[in-house]
N, CA, C and O of each residue as an XYZ file, in Angstrom:
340
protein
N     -28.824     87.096    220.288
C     -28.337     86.670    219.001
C     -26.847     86.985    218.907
O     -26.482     88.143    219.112
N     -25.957     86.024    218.610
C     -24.665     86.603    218.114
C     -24.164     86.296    216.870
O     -24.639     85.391    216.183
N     -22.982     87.173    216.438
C     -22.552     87.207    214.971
C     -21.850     86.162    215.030
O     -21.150     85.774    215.966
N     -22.069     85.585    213.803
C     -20.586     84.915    213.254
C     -19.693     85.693    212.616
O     -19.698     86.198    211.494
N     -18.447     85.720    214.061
C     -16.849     86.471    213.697
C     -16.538     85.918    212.745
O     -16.224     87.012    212.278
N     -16.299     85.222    211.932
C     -15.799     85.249    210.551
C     -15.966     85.868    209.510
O     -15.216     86.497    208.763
N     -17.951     85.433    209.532
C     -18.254     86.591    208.639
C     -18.335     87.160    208.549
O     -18.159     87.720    207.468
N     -18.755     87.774    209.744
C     -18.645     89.166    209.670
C     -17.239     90.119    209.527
O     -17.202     91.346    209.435
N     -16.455     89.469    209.534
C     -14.607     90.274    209.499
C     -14.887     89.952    207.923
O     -14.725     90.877    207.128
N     -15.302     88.676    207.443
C     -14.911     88.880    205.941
C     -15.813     89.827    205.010
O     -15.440     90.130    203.877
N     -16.885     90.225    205.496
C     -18.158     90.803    204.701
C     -17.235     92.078    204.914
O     -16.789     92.736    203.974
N     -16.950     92.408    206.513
C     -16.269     93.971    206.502
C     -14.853     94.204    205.986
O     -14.637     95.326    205.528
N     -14.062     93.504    205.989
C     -12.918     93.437    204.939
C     -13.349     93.692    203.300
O     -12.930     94.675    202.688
N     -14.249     92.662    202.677
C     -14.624     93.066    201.154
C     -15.295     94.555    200.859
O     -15.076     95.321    199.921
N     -16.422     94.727    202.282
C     -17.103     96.248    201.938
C     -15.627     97.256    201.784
O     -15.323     97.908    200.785
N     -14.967     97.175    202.874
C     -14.011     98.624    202.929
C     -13.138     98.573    201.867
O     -12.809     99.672    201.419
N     -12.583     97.406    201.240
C     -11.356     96.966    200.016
C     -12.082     97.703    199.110
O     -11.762     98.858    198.831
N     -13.266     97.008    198.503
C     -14.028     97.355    197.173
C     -14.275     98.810    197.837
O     -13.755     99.486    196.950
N     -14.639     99.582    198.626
C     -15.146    100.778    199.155
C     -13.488    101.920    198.554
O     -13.268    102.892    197.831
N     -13.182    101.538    198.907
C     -11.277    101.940    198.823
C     -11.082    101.933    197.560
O     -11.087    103.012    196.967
N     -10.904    100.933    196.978
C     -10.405    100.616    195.215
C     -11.727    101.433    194.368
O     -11.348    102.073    193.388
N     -12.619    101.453    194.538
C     -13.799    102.029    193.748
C     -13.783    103.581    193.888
O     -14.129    104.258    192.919
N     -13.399    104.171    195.046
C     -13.015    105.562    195.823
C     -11.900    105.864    194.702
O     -12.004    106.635    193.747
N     -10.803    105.056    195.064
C      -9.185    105.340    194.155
C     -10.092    105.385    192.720
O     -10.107    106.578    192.419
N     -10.466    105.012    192.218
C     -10.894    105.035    190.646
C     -11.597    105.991    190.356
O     -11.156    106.739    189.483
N     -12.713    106.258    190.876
C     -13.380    107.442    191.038
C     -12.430    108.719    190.915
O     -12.604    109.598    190.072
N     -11.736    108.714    191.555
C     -10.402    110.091    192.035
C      -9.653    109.912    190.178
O      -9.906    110.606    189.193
N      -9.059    109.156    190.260
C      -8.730    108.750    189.008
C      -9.548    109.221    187.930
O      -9.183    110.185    187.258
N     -10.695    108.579    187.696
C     -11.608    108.954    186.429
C     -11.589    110.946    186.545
O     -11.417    111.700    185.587
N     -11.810    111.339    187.934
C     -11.792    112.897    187.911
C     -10.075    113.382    187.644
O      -9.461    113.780    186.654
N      -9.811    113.192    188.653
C      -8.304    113.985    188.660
C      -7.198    113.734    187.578
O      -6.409    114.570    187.136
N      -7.316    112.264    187.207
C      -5.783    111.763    186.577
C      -5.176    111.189    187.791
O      -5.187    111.565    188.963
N      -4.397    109.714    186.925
C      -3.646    108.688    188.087
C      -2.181    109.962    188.229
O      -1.485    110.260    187.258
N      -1.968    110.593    189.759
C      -1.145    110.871    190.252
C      -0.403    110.725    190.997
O       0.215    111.637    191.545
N      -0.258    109.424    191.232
C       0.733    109.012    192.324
C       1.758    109.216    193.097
O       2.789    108.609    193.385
N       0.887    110.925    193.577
C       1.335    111.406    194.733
C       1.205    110.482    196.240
O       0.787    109.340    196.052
N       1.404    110.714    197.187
C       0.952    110.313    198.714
C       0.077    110.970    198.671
O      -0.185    112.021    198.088
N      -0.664    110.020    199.641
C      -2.229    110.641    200.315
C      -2.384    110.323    201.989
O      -1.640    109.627    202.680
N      -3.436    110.971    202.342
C      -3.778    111.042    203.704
C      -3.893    109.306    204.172
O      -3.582    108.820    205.260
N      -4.195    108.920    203.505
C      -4.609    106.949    203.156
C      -3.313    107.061    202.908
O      -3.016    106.882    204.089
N      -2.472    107.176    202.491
C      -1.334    106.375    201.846
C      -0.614    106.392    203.028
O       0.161    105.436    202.982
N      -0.448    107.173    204.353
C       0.074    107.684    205.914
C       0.235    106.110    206.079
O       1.357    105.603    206.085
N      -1.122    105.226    206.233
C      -1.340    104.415    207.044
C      -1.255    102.961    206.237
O      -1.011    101.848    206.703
N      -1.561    103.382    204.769
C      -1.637    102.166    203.612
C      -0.116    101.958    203.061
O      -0.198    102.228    201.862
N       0.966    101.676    203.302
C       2.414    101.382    202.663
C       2.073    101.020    201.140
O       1.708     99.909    200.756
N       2.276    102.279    200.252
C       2.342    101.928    198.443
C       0.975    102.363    198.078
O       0.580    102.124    196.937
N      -0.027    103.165    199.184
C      -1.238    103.327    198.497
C      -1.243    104.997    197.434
O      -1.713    106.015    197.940
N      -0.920    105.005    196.629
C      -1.699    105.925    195.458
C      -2.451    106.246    195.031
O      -3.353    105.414    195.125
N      -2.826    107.356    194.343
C      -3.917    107.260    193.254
C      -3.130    106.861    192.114
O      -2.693    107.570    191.207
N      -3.018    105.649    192.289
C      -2.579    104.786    190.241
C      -3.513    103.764    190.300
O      -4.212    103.182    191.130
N      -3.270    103.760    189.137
C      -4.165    101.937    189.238
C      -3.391    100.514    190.412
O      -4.081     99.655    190.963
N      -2.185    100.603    190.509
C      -1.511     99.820    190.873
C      -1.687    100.397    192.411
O      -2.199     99.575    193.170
N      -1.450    101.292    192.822
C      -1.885    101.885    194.040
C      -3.037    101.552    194.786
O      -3.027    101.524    196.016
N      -4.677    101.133    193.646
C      -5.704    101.144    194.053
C      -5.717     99.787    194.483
O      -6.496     99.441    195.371
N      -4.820     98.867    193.866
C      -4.813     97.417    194.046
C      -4.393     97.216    195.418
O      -5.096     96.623    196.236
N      -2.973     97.824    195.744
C      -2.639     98.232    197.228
C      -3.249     98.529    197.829
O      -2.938     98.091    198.937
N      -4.356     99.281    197.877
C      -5.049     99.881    198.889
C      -6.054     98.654    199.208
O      -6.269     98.263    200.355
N      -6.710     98.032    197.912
C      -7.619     97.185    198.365
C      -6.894     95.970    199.426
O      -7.415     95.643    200.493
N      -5.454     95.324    198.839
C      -5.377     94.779    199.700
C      -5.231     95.192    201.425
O      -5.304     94.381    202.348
N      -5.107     96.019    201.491
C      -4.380     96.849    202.766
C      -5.703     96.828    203.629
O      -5.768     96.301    204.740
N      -7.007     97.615    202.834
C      -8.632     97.860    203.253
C      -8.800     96.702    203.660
O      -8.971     96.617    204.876
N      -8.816     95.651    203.014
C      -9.530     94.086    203.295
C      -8.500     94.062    204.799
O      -8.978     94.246    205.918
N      -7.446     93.874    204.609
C      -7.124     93.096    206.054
C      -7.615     94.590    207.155
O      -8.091     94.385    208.272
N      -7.447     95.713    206.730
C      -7.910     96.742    208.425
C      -9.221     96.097    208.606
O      -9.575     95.513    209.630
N     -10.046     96.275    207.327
C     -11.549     96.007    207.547
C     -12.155     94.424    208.274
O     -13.092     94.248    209.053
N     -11.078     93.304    207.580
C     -11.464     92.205    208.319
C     -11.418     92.327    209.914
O     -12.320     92.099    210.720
N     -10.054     92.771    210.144
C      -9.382     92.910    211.597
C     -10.482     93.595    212.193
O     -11.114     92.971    213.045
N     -10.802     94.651    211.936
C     -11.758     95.621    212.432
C     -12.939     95.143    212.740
O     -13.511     95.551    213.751
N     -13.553     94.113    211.847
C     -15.257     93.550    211.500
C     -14.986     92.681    213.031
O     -15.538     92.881    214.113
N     -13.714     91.452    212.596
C     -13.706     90.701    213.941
C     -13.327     91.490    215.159
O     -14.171     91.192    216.003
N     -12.840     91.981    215.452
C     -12.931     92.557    216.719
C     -14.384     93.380    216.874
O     -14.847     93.716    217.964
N     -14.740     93.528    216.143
C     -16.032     94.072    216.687
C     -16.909     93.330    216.765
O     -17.641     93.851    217.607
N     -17.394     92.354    216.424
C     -18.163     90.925    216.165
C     -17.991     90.425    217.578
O     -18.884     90.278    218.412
N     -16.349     90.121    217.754
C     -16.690     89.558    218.922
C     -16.830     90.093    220.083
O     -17.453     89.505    220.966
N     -16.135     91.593    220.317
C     -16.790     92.271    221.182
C     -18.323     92.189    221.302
O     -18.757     91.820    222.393
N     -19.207     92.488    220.315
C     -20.410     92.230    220.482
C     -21.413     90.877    220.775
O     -22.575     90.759    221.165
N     -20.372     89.949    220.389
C     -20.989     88.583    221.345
C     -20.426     88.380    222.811
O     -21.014     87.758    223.696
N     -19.099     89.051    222.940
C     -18.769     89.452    224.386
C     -19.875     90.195    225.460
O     -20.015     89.554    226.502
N     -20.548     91.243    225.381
C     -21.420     91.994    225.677
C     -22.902     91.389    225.868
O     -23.586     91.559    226.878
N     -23.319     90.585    224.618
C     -24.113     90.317    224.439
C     -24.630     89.126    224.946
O     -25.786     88.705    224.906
N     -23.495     88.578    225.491
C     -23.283     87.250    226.204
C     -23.897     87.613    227.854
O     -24.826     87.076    228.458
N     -22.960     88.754    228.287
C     -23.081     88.962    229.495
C     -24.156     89.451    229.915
O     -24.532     89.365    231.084
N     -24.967     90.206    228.698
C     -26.407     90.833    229.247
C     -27.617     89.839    229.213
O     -28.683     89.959    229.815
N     -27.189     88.755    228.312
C     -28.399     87.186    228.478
C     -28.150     86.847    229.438
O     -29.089     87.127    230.183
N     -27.094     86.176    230.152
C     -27.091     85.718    231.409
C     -26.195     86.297    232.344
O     -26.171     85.894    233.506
């Protein structure tokens, strides 16, 4: 059986964005928007805990997570290819 690389980069792009922005809010609802840097913010350019930050992050999550989903998708029809025939 193999994946469809598309969808699967886009299903894993939306999980990690919404995963990310829902995380940032969470922090928020506890701590207060502080828009200090964070350990995420190293790798996310503009990611915060603000609201405007969380928006950043989602976009930032969606493209690692797409990138990430497809390369792994198709690695796994790569593999999966070679062990059917």
């Amino acid at each position: 059986m193999k994946l469809n690389v598309k969808a699967f980069g886009l299903a894993c792009g939306l999980l990690w964005g919404f995963a990310l922005f829902c995380m940032t809010w969470w922090l928020i609802a506890l701590e207060g928007s502080t828009g200090d840097p964070t350990f995420i913010g190293r790798f996310y350019l503009g990611y915060t805990l603000s609201p405007i930050g969380s928006l950043i992050g989602l976009v930032w999550a969606f493209v690692d997570g797409a990138i990430g989903g497809v390369i792994f998708a198709w690695l796994y029809n790569v593999i999966a290819g070679r062990s059917e025939g």
